[in-house]
C-alpha positions in Angstrom: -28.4 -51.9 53.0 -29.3 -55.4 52.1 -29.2 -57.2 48.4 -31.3 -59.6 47.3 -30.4 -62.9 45.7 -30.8 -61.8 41.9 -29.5 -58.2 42.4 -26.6 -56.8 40.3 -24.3 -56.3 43.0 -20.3 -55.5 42.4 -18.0 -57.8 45.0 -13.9 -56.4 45.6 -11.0 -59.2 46.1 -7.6 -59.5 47.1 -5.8 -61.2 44.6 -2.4 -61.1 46.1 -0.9 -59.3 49.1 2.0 -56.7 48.4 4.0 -60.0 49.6 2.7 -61.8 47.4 3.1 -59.6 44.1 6.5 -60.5 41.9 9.9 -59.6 42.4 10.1 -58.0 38.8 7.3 -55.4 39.4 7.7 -51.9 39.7 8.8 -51.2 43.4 5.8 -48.9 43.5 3.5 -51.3 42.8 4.9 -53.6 45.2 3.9 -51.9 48.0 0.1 -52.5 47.1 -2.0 -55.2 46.8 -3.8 -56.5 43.2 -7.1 -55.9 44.0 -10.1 -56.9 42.1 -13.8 -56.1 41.7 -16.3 -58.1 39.8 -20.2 -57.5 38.8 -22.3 -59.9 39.1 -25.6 -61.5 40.3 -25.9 -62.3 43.9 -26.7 -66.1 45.0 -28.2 -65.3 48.1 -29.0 -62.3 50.4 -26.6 -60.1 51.5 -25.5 -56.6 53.4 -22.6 -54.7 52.2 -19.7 -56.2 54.3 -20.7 -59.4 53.5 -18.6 -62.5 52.0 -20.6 -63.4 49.3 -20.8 -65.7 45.7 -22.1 -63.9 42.8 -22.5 -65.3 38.7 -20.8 -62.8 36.0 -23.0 -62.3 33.0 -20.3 -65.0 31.5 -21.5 -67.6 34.2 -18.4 -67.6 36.2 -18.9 -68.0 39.7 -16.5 -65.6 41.8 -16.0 -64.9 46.1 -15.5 -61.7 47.4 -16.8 -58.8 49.4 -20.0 -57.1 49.0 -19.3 -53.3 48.5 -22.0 -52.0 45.9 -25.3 -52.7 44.9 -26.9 -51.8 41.6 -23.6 -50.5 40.5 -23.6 -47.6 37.7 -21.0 -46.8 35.4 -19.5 -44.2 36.5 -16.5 -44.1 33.7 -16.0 -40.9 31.3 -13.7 -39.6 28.8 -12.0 -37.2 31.2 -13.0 -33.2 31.2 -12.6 -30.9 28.0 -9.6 -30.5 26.6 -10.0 -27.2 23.8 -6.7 -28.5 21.7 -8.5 -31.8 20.5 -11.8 -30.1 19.5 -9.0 -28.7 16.8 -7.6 -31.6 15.4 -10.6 -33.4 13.6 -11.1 -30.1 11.8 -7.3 -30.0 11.3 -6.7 -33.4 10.5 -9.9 -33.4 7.6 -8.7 -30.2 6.2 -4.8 -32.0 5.9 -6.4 -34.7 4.3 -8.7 -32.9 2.3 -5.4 -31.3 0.6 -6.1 -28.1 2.4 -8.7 -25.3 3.1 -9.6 -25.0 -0.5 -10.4 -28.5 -1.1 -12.5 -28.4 1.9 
């Protein structure tokens, strides 16, 4: 797929090598690298694959790889859980002084 310069595009980096991390991080995390990825606006056209320059929203100008382009947020708050639909009414009724101050 090709990107256009302009596009919202998101890049992935890596920062440092699993030789490179320090001595005093966990041993698990040692064995990975620090990776980074960064939205952006693309400079010039691109495919996915491709080492590219792109401008944050803040202006900063960052390498990296092309991987996505016209990224969505894909974030959530995790699935249901039934025990915290409890606690607001809980917590208001506790501070309420009880159920007959409700």
């Amino acid at each position: 797929m090709e990107a256009r310069k302009g596009d919202w595009v998101m890049i992935h980096n890596i920062v440092l090598t699993s030789e490179e991390r320090a001595p005093q991080v966990p041993e698990d995390t040692k064995q990975v690298p620090l990776e980074s990825w960064v939205k952006g606006f693309l400079e010039k056209d691109a495919a996915i694959g491709d080492e590219v320059k792109i401008t944050t929203v803040t202006g900063r100008k960052v390498n990296g790889k092309l991987v996505e382009i016209h990224p969505a947020y894909k974030h959530n708050f995790g699935d249901f859980v039934p025990e915290l639909l409890q606690i607001g009414i809980q917590l208001k009724e506790m501070l309420a002084g009880g159920e007959n101050n409700a």
